[in-house]
Kinemage of the C-alpha trace (Angstrom):
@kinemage 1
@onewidth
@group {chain A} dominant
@subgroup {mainchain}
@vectorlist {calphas} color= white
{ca unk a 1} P 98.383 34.011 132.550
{ca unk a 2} L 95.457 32.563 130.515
{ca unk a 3} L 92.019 32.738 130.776
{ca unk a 4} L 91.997 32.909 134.355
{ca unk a 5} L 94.064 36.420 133.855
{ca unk a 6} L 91.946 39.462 135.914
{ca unk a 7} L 93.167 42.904 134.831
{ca unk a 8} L 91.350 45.729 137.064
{ca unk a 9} L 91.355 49.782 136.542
{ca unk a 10} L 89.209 52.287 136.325
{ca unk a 11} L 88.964 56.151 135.973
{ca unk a 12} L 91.051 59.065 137.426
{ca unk a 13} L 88.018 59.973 140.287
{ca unk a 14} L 87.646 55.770 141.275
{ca unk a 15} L 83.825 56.498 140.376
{ca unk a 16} L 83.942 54.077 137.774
{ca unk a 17} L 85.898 50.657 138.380
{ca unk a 18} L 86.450 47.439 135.750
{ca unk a 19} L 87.448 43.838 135.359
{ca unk a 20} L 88.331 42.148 132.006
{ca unk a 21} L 88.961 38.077 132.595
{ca unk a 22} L 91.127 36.357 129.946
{ca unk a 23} L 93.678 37.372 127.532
{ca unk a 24} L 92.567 40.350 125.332
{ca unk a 25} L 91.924 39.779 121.310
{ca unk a 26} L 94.328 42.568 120.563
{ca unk a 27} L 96.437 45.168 122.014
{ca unk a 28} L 97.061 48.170 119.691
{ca unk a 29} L 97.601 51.943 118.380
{ca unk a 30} L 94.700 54.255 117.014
{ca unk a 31} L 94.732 57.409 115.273
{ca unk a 32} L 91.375 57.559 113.668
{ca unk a 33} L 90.050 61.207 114.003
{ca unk a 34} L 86.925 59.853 116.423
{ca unk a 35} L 89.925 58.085 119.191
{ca unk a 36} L 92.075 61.316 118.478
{ca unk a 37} L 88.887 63.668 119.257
{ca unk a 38} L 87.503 61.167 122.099
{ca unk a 39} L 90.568 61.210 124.038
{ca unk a 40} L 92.086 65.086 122.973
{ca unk a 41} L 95.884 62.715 122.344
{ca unk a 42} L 97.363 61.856 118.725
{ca unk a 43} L 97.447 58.509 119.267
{ca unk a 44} L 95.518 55.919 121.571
{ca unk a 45} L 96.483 52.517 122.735
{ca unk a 46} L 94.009 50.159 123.995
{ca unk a 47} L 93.794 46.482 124.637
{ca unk a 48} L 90.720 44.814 123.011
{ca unk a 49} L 88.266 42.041 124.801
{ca unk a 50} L 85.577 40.523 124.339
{ca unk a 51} L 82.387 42.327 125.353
{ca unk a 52} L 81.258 39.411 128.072
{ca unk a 53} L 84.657 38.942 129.139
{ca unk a 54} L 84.399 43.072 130.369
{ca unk a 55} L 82.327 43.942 133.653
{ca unk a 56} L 82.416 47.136 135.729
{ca unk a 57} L 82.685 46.429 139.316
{ca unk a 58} L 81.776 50.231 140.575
{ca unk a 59} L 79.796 52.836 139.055
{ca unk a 60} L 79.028 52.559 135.674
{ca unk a 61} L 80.268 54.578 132.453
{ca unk a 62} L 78.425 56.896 130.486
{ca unk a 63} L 78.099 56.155 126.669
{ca unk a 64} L 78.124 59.170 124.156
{ca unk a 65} L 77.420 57.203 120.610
{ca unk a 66} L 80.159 58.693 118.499
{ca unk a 67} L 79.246 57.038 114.943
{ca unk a 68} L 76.533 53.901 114.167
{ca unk a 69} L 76.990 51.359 116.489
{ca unk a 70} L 80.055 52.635 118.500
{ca unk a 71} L 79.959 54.349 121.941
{ca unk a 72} L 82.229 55.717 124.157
{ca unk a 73} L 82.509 54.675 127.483
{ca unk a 74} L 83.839 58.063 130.173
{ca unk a 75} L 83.311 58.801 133.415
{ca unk a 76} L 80.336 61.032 134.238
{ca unk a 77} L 82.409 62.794 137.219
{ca unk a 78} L 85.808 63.338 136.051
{ca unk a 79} L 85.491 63.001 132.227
{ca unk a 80} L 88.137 59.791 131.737
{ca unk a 81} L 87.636 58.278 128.435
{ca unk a 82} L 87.704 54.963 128.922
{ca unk a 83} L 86.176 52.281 126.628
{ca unk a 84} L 85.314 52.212 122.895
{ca unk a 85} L 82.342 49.855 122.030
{ca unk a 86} L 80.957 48.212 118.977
{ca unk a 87} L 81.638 45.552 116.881
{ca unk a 88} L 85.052 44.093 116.036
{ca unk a 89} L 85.549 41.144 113.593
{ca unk a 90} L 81.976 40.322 113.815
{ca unk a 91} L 81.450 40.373 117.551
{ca unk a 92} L 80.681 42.856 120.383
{ca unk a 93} L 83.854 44.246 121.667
{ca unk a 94} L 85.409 46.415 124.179
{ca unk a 95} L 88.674 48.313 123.572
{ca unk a 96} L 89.848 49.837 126.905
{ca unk a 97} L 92.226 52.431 126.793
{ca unk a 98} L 95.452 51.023 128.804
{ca unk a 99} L 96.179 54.165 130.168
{ca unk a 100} L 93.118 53.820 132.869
{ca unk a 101} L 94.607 49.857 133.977
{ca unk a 102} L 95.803 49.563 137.587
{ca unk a 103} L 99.015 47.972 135.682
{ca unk a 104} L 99.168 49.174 132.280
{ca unk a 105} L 102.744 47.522 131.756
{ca unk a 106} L 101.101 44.335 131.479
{ca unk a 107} L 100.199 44.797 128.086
{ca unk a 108} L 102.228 45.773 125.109
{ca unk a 109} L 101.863 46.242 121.848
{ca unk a 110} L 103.920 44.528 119.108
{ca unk a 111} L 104.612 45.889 115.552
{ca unk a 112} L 104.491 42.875 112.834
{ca unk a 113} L 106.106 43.420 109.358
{ca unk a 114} L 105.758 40.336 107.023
{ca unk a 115} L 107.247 40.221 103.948
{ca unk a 116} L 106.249 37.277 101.309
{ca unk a 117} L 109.294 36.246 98.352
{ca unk a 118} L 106.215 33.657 97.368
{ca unk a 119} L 103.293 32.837 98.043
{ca unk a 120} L 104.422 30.598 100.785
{ca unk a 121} L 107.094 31.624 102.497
{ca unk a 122} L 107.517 35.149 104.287
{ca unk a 123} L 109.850 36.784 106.829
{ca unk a 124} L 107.902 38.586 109.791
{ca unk a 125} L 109.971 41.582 112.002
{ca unk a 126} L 108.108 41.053 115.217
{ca unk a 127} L 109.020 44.429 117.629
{ca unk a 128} L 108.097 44.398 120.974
{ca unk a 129} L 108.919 45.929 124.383
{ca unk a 130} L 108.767 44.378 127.631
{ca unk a 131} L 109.062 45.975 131.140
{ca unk a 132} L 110.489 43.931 134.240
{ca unk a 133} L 110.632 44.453 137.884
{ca unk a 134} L 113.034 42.302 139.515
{ca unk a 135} L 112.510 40.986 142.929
{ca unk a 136} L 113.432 38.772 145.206
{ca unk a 137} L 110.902 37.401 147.903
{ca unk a 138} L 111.240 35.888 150.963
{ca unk a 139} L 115.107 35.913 151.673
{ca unk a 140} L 117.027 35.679 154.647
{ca unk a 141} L 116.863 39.710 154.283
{ca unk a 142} L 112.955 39.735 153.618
{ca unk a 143} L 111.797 41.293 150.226
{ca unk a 144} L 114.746 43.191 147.657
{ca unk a 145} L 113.709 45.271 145.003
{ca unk a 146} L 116.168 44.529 142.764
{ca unk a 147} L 115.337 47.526 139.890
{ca unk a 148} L 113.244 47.189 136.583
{ca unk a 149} L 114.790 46.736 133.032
{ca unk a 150} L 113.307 47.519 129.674
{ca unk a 151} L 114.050 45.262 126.799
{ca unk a 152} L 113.115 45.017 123.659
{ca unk a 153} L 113.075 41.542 122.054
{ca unk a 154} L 113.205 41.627 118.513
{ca unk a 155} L 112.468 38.680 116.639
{ca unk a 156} L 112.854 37.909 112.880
{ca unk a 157} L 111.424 34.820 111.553
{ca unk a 158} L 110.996 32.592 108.379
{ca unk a 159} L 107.731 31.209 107.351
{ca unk a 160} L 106.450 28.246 105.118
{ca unk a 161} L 102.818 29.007 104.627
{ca unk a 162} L 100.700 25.879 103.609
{ca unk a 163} L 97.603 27.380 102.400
{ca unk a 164} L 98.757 30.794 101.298
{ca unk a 165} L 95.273 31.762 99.754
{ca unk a 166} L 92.882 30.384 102.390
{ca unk a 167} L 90.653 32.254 104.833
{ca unk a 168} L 92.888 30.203 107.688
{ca unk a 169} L 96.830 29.835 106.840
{ca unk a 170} L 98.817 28.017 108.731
{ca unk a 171} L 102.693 27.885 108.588
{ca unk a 172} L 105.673 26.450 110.031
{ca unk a 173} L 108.589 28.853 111.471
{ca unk a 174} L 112.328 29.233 112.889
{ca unk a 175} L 113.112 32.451 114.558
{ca unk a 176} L 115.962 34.393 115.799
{ca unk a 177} L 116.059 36.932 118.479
{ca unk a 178} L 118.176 39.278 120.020
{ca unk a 179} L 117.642 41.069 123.202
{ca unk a 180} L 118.497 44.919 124.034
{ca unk a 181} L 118.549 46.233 127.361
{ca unk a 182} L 116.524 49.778 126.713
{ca unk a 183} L 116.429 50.990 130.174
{ca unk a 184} L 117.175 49.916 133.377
{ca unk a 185} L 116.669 51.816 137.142
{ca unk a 186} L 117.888 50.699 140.708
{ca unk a 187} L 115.276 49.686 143.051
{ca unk a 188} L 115.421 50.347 146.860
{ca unk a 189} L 117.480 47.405 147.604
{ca unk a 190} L 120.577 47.909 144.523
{ca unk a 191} L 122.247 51.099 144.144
{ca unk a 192} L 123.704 50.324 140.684
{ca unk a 193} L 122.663 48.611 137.726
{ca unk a 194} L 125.389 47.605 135.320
């Protein structure tokens, strides 16, 4: 994907319409009282840009300032939270929530668990899940929609960490992964999925 990566959405109306270019700086979980409160859910996932990299294409959101130098971007018409705006690792930022993305799939987020024996080498539990719509295009019998699976990847890896107490660390790995199918569904062309 890369920097040339365009992910559209908007709110629930169409009022209120967004591009972000690039790959996001993070895509994560809140459940700080002000997301929990701004959204009325226990948890919120969003994917993080940078502020520049964010531009609304139609309408424009309305900011309610919910704490110094964080607003909240919603729709004016039909009330859809959907940015949170401030400052993040020293520059300006905007977390979208991934719920209001014309294809929210595309991002996930992981859970990392690293666990150091010394100061230089660590294990790290990456979890993950990925969703996949399989398709074939073009055949002799047009377009198939094959189905979508679920997996999750989990990876474990071991770490050698150079410069374990520097700022910047960098490290050498090996990893091993195994891959389980969480869910799968027929598409319009398959009916079953084994």
């Amino acid at each position: 994907m890369g920097e040339d990566r365009i992910s559209e959405g908007g709110c629930m109306c169409g009022a209120v319409r967004y591009e972000a270019v690039g790959e996001p700086l993070t895509v994560g979980h809140c459940h700080c009282h002000s997301c929990r409160r701004h959204t009325g859910a226990p948890v919120v996932t969003v994917v993080m840009f940078e502020q520049d990299r964010v531009k609304f294409t139609k309408g424009d959101r309305k900011i309610y300032n919910s704490s110094t130098g964080v607003g909240r971007g919603f729709c004016d018409q039909c009330g859809t939270p959907l940015t949170w705006e401030g400052k993040a690792e020293g520059r300006l930022a905007f977390s979208i929530h991934i719920s209001t993305l014309d294809n929210p799939d595309d991002y996930v987020p992981e859970l990392d668990f690293t666990y150091f024996f010394t100061k230089n080498i660590a294990a790290e539990l990456i979890l993950a899940t990925t969703k996949h719509t399989v398709e074939i295009k073009n055949s002799t019998s047009g377009d198939l929609d094959l189905g979508t699976v679920r997996l999750i990847p989990p990876v474990l890896t071991l770490q050698y960490h150079f410069f374990p107490d520097s700022k910047f660390s960098p490290y050498v790995g090996a990893g091993i992964n195994y891959v389980i199918v969480a869910n799968k569904s027929t598409g319009r062309s398959v009916t079953d999925v084994s």
